[in-house]
C-alpha positions as protocol buffer text, in pm:
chain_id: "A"
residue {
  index: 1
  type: UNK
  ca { x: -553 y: -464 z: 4261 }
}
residue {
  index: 2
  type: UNK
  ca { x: -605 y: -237 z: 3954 }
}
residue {
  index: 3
  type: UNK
  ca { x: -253 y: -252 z: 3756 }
}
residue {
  index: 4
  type: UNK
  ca { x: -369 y: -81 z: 3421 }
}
residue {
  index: 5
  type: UNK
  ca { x: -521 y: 265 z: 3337 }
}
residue {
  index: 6
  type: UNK
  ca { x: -841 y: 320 z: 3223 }
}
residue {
  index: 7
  type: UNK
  ca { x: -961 y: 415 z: 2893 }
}
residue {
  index: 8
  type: UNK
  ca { x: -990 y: 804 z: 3052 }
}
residue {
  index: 9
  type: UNK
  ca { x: -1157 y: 1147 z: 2925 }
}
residue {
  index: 10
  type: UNK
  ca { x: -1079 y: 1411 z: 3167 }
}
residue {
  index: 11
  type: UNK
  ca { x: -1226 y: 1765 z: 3135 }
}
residue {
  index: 12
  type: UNK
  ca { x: -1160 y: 2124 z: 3240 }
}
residue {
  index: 13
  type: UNK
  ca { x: -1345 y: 2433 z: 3129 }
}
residue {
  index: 14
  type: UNK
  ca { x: -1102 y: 2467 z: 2829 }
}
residue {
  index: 15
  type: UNK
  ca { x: -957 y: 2134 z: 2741 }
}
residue {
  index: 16
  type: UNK
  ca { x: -1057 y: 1785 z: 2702 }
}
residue {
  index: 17
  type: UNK
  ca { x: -754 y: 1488 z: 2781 }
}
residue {
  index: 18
  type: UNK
  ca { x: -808 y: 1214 z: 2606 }
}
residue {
  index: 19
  type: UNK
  ca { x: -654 y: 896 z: 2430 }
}
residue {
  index: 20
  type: UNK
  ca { x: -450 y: 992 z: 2143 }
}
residue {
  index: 21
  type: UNK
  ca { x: -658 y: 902 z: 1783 }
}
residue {
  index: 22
  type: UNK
  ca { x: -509 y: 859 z: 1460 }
}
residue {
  index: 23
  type: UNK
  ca { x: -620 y: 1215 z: 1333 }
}
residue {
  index: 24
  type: UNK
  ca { x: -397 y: 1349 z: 1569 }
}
residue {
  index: 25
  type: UNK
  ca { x: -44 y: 1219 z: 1398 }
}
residue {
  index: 26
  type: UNK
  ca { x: 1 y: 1525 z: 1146 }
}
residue {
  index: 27
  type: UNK
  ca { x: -35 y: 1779 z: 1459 }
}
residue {
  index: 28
  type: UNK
  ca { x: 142 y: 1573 z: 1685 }
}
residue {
  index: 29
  type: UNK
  ca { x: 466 y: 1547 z: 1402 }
}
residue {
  index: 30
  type: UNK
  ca { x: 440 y: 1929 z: 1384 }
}
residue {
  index: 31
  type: UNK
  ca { x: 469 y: 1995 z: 1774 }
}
residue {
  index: 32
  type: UNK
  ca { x: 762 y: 1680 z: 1809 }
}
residue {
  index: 33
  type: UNK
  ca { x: 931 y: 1872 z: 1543 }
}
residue {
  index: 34
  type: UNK
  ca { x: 918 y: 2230 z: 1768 }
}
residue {
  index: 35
  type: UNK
  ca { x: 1284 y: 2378 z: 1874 }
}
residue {
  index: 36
  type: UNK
  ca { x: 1195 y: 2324 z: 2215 }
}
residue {
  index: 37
  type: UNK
  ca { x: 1062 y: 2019 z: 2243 }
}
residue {
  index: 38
  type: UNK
  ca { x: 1367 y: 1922 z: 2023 }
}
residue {
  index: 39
  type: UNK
  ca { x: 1591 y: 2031 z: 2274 }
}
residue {
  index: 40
  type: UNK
  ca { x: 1428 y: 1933 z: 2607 }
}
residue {
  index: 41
  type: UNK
  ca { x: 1304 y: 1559 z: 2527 }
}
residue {
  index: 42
  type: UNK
  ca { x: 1493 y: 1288 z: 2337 }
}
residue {
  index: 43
  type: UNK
  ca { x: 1233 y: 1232 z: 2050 }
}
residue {
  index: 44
  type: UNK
  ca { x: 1387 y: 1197 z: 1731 }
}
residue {
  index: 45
  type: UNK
  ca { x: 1469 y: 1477 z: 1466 }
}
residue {
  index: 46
  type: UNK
  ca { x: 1329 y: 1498 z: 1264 }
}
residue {
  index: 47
  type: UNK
  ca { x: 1033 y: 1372 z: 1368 }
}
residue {
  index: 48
  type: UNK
  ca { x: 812 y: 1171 z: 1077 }
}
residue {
  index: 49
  type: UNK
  ca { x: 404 y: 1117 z: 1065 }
}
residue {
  index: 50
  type: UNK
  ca { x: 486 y: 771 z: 1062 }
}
residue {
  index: 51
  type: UNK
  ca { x: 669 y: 831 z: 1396 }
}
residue {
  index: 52
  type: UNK
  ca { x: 366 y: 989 z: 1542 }
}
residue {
  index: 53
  type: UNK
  ca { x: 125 y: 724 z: 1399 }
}
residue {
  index: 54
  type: UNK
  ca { x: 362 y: 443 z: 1553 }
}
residue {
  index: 55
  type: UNK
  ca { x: 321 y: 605 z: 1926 }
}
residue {
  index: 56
  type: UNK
  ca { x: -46 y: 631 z: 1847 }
}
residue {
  index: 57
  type: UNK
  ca { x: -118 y: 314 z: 1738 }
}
residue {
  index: 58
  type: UNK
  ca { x: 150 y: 59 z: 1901 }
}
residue {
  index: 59
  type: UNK
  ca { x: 375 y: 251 z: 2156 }
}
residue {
  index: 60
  type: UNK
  ca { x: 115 y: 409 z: 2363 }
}
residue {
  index: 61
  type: UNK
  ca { x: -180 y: 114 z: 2350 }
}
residue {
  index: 62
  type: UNK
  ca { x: 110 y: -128 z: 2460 }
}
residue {
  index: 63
  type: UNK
  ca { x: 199 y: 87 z: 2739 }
}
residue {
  index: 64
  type: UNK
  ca { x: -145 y: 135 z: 2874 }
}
residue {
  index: 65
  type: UNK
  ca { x: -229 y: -239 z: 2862 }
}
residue {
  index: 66
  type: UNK
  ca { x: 112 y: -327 z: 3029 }
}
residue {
  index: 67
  type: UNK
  ca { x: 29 y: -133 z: 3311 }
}
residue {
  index: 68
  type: UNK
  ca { x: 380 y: 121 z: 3230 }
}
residue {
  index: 69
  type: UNK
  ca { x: 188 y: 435 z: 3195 }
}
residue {
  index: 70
  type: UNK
  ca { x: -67 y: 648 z: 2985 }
}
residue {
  index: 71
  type: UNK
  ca { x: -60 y: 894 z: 2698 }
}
residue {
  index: 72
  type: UNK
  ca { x: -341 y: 1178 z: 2683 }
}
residue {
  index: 73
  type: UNK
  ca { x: -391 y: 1405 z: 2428 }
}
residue {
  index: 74
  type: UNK
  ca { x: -480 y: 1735 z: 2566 }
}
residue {
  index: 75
  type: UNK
  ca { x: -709 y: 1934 z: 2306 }
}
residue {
  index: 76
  type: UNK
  ca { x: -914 y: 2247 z: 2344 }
}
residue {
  index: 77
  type: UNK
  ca { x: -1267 y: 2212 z: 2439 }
}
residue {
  index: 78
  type: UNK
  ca { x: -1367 y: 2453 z: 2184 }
}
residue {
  index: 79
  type: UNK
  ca { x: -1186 y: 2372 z: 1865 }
}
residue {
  index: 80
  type: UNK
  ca { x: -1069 y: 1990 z: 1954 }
}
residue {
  index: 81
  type: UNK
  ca { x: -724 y: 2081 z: 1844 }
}
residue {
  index: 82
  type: UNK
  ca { x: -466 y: 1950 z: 1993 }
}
residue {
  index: 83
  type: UNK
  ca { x: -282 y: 2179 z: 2234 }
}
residue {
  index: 84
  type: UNK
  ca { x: -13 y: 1910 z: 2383 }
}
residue {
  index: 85
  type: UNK
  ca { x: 44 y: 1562 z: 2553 }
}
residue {
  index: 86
  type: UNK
  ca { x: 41 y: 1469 z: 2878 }
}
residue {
  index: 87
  type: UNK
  ca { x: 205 y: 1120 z: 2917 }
}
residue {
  index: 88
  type: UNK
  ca { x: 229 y: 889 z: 3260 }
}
residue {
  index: 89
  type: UNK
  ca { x: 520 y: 663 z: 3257 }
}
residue {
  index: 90
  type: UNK
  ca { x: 764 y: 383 z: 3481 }
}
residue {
  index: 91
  type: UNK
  ca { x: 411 y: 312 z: 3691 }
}
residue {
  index: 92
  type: UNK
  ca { x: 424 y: 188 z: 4041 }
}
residue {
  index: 93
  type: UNK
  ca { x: 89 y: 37 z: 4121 }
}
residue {
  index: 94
  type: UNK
  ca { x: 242 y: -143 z: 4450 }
}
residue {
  index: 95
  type: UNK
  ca { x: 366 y: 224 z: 4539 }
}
residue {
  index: 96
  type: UNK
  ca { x: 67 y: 392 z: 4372 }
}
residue {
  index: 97
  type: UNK
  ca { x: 344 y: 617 z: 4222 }
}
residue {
  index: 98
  type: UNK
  ca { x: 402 y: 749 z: 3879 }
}
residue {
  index: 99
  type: UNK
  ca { x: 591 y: 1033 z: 3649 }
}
residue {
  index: 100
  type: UNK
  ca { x: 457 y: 1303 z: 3451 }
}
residue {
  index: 101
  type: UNK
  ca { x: 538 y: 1517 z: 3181 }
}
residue {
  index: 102
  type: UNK
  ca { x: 433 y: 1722 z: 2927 }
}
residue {
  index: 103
  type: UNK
  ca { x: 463 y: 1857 z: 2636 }
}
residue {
  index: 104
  type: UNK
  ca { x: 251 y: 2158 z: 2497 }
}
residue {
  index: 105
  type: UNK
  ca { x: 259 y: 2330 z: 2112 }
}
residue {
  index: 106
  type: UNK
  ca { x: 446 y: 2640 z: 2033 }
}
residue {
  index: 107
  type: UNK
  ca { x: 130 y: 2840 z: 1932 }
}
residue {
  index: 108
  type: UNK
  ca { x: -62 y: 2743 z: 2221 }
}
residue {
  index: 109
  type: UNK
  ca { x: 221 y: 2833 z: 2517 }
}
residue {
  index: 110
  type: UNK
  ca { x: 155 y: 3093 z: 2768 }
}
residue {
  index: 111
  type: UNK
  ca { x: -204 y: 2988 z: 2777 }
}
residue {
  index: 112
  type: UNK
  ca { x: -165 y: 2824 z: 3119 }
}
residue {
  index: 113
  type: UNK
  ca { x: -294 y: 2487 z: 2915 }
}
residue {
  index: 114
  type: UNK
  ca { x: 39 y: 2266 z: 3042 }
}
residue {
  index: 115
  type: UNK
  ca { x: -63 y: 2348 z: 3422 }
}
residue {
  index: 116
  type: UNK
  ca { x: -429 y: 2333 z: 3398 }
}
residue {
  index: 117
  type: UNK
  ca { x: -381 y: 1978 z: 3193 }
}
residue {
  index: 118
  type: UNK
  ca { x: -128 y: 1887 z: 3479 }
}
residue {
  index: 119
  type: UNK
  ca { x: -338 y: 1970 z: 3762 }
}
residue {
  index: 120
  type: UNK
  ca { x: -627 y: 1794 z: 3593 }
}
residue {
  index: 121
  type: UNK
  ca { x: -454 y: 1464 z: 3550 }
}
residue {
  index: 122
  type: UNK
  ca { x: -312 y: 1495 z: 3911 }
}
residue {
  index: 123
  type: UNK
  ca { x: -636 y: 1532 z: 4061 }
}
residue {
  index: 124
  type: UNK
  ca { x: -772 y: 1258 z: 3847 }
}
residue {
  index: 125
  type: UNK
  ca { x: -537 y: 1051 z: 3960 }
}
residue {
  index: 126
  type: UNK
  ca { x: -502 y: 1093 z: 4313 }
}
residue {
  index: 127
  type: UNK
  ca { x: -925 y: 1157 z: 4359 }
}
residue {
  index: 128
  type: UNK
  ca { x: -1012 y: 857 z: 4108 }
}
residue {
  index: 129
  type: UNK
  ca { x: -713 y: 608 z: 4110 }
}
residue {
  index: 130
  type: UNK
  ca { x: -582 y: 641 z: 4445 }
}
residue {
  index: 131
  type: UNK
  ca { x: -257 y: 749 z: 4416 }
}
residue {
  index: 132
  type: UNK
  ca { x: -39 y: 871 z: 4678 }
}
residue {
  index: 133
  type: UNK
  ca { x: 284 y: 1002 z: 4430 }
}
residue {
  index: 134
  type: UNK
  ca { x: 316 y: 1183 z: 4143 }
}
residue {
  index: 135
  type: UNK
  ca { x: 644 y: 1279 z: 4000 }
}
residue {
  index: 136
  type: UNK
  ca { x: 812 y: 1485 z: 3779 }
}
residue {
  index: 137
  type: UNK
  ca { x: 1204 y: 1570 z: 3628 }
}
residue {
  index: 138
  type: UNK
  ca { x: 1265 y: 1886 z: 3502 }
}
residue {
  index: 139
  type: UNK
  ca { x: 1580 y: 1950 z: 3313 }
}
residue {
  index: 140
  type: UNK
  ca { x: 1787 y: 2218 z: 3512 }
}
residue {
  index: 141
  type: UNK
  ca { x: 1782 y: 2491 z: 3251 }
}
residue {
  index: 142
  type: UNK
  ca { x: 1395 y: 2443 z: 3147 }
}
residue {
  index: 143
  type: UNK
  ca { x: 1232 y: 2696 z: 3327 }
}
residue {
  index: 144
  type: UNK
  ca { x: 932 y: 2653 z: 3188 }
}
residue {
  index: 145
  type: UNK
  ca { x: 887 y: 2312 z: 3234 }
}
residue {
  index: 146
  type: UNK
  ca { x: 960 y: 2420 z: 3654 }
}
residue {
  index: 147
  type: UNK
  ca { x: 727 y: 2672 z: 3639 }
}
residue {
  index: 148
  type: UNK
  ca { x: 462 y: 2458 z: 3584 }
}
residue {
  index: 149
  type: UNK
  ca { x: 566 y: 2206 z: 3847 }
}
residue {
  index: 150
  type: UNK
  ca { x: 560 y: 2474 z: 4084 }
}
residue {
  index: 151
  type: UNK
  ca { x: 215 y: 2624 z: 3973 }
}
residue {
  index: 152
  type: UNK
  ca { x: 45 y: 2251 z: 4068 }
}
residue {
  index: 153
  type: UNK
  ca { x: 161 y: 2260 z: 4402 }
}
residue {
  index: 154
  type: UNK
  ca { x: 502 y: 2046 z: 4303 }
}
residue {
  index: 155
  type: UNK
  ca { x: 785 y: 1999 z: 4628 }
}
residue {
  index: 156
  type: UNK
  ca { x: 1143 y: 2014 z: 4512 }
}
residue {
  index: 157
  type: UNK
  ca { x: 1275 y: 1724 z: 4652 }
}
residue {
  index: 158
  type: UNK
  ca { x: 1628 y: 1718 z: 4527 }
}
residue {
  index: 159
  type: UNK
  ca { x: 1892 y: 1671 z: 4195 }
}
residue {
  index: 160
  type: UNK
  ca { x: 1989 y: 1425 z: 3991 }
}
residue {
  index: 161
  type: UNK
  ca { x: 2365 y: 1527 z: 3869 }
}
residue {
  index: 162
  type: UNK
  ca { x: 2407 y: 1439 z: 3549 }
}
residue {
  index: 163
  type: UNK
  ca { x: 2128 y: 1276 z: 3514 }
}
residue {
  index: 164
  type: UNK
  ca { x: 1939 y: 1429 z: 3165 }
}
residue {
  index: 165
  type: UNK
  ca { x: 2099 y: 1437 z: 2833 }
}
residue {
  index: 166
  type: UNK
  ca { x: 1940 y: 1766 z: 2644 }
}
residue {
  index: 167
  type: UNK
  ca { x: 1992 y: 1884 z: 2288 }
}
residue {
  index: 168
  type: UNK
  ca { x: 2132 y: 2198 z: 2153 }
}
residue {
  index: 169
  type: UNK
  ca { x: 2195 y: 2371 z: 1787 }
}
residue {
  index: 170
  type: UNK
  ca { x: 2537 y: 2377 z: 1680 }
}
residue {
  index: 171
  type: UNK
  ca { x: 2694 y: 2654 z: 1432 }
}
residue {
  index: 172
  type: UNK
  ca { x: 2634 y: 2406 z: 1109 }
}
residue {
  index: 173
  type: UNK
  ca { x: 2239 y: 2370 z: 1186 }
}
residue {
  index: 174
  type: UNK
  ca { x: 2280 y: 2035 z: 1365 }
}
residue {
  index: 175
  type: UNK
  ca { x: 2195 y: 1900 z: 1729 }
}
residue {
  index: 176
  type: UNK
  ca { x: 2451 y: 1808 z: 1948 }
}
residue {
  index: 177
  type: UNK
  ca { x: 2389 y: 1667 z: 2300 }
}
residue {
  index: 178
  type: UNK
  ca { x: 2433 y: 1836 z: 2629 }
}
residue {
  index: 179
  type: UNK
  ca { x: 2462 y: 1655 z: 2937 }
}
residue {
  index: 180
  type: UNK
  ca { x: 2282 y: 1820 z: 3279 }
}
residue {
  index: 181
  type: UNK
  ca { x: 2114 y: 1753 z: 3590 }
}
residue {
  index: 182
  type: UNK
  ca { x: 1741 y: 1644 z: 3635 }
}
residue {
  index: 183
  type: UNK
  ca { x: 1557 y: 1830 z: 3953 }
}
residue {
  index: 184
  type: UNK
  ca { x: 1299 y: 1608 z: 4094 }
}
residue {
  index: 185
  type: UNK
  ca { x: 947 y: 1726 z: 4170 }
}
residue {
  index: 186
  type: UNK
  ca { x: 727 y: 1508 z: 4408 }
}
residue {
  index: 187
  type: UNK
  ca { x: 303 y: 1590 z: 4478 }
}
residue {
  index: 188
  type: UNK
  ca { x: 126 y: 1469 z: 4721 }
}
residue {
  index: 189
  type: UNK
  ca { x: -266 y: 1458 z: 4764 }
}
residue {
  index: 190
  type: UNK
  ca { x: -203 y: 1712 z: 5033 }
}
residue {
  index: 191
  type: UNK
  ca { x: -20 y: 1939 z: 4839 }
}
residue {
  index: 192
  type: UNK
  ca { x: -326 y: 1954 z: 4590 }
}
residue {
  index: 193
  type: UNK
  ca { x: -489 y: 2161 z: 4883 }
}
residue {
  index: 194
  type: UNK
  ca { x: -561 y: 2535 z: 4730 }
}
residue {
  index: 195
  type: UNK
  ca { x: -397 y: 2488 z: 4400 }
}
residue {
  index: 196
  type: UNK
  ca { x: -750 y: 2492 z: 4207 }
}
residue {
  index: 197
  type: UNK
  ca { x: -810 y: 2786 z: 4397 }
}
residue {
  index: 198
  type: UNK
  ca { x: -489 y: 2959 z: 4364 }
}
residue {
  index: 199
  type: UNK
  ca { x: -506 y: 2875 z: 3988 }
}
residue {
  index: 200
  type: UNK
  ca { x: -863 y: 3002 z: 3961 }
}
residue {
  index: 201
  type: UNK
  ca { x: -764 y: 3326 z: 4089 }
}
residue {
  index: 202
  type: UNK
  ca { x: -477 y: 3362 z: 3818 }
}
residue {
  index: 203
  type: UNK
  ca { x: -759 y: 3314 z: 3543 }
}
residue {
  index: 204
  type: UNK
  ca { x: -739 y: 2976 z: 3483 }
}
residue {
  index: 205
  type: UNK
  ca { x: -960 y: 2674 z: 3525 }
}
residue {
  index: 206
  type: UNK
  ca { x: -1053 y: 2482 z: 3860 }
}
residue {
  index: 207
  type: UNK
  ca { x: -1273 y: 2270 z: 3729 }
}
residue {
  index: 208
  type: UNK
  ca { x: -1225 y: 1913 z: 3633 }
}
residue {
  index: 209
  type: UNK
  ca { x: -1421 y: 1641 z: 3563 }
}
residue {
  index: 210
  type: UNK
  ca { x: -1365 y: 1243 z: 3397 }
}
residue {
  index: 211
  type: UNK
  ca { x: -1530 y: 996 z: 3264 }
}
């Protein structure tokens, strides 16, 4: 039984997911660094080059080749820069279950990219790898982050009290930490059924293709 990823390049009509390259630290600093990203994930801040060139060239290849998970870089098709992340982690391959999330630049929100790069890598992996479970935590206030579960077809399955530790600005300019729940998003191959389409009518891509 297969218990790593592949070495994966998965299209769309506007983005290419692939593995994260060196070239990509200097963007990927400047998105980690992003108010929002900040606030809703537990990277560190600020966040360094050298950070980004660590999860590049150690944290990511030694979570692929353990079997944990996979980190894609999600660029646009027509300019190759880098629009976000998409990242596969705590990997069940007895289950055939794992979690997503994403994260996706400030200048390149509202494009649909996080959804169309998160219904790509779903039906990669439940058309190529044989998955049967994808899931995904949302922080309660992150709206955004929902919307785009809901948009790939995404169940609500239930909340975890408590659960996520977020970030916010205090008065002086710092971060302090905010404790909150974690709602749980579950997709099943089934549920994949007239999302393409659905998304295709809204504008955005239904086409996906990997090699």
């Amino acid at each position: 039984m297969t218990t790593t990823f592949p070495d994966i390049s998965i299209n769309t009509d506007r983005l290419v997911l692939r593995a994260l390259e060196e070239t990509d630290a200097p963007a990927l600093a400047e998105m980690m660094n992003d108010e929002m990203v900040a606030a809703w994930t537990a990277v560190p801040q600020p966040y360094t080059e050298d950070a980004a060139h660590r999860w590049i060239t150690e944290y990511a290849p030694t979570e692929r080749a353990a079997g944990r998970g996979l980190d894609l870089a999600v660029t646009e098709f027509l300019t190759q820069r880098l629009v976000g992340v998409v990242q596969l982690s705590s990997t069940n391959w007895r289950v055939r279950s794992t979690e997503m999330s994403y994260i996706i630049a400030p200048w390149a929100r509202g494009e649909g990219y996080a959804s169309e790069a998160a219904l790509a890598t779903a039906q990669w992996l439940f058309g190529d790898q044989g998955f049967e479970r994808l899931e995904l935590r949302t922080a309660a206030d992150n709206t955004a982050s929902q919307q785009v579960a809901q948009k790939i077809g995404c169940i609500s399955e239930g909340v975890l009290r408590n659960a996520c530790i977020a970030r916010t600005r205090t008065e002086d300019g710092t971060w302090a930490e905010l404790r909150t729940d974690f709602i749980v998003w579950g997709l099943l191959p089934e549920d994949l059924d007239g999302v393409a389409d659905q998304m295709a009518e809204a504008g955005y891509s239904s086409y996906t293709d990997w090699s």
